[in-house]
PLY file of the C-alpha trace (Angstrom):
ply
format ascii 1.0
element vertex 77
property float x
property float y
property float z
element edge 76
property int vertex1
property int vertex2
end_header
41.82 -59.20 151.48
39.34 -62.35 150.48
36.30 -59.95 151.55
37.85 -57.47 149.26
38.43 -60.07 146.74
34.56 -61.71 146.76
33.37 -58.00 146.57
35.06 -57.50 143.37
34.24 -60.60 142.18
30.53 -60.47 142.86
30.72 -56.94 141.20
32.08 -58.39 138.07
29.29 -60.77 138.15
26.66 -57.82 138.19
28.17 -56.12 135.84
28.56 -58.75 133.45
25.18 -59.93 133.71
25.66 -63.25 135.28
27.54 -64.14 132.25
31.54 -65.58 133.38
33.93 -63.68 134.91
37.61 -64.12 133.95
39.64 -62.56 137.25
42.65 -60.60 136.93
44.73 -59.31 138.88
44.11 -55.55 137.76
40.08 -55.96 137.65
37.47 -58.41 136.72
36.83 -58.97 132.37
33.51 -60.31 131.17
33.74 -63.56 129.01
30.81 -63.26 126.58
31.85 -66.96 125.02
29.14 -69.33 125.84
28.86 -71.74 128.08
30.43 -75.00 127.28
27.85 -78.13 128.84
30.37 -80.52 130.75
27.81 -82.71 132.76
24.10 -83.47 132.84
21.99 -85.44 134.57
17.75 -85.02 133.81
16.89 -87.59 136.57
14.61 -89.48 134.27
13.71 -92.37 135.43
12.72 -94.15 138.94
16.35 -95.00 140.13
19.80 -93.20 140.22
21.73 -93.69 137.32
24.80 -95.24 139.04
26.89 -94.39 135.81
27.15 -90.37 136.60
26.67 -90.71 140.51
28.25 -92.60 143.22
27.05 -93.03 146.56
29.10 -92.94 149.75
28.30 -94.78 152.64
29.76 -94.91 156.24
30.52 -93.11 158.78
32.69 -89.42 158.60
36.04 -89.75 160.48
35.80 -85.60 161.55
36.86 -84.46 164.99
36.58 -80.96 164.42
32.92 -81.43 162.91
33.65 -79.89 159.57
32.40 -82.13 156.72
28.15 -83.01 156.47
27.19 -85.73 158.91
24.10 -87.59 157.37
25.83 -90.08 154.63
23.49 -91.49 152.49
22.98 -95.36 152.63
22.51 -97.48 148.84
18.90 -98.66 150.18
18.15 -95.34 150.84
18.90 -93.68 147.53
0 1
1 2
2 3
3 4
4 5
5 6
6 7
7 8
8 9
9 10
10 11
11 12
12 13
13 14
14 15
15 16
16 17
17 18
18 19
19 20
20 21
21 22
22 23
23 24
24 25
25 26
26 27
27 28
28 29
29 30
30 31
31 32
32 33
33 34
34 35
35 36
36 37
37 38
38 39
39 40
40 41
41 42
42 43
43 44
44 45
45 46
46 47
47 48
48 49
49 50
50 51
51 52
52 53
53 54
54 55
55 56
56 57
57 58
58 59
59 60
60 61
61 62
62 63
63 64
64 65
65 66
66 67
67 68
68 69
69 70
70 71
71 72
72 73
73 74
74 75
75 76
């Protein structure tokens, strides 16, 4: 069902010429509204701007391996 699903939905996205995709139920509609800018960062500048970004240190609590292992340390960024 989810392959089935993705298909579809990657489908729409052809067809719509990478514009959205609004999924239904009964097939895939494209939304020719356009885009709507909800975050941007340029990276000017030599540091991280530490108002849009946060960084996470420490070390992942993950028996089962699933999340990314290498954390990124402040002195690093």
């Amino acid at each position: 069902m989810a392959f089935s699903l993705l298909s579809a939905q990657m489908n729409a996205q052809v067809a719509c010429k990478a514009k959205k995709v609004i999924p239904v139920y009964s097939f895939n509609q494209c939304n020719n509204a356009p885009w709507v800018l909800y975050f941007e960062d340029n990276f000017n500048g030599n540091a991280l701007d530490t108002s849009k970004w946060d960084i996470v240190s420490g070390v992942p609590r993950d028996p089962y391996f699933n999340v990314q292992k290498s954390w990124c340390l402040y002195e690093n960024v």
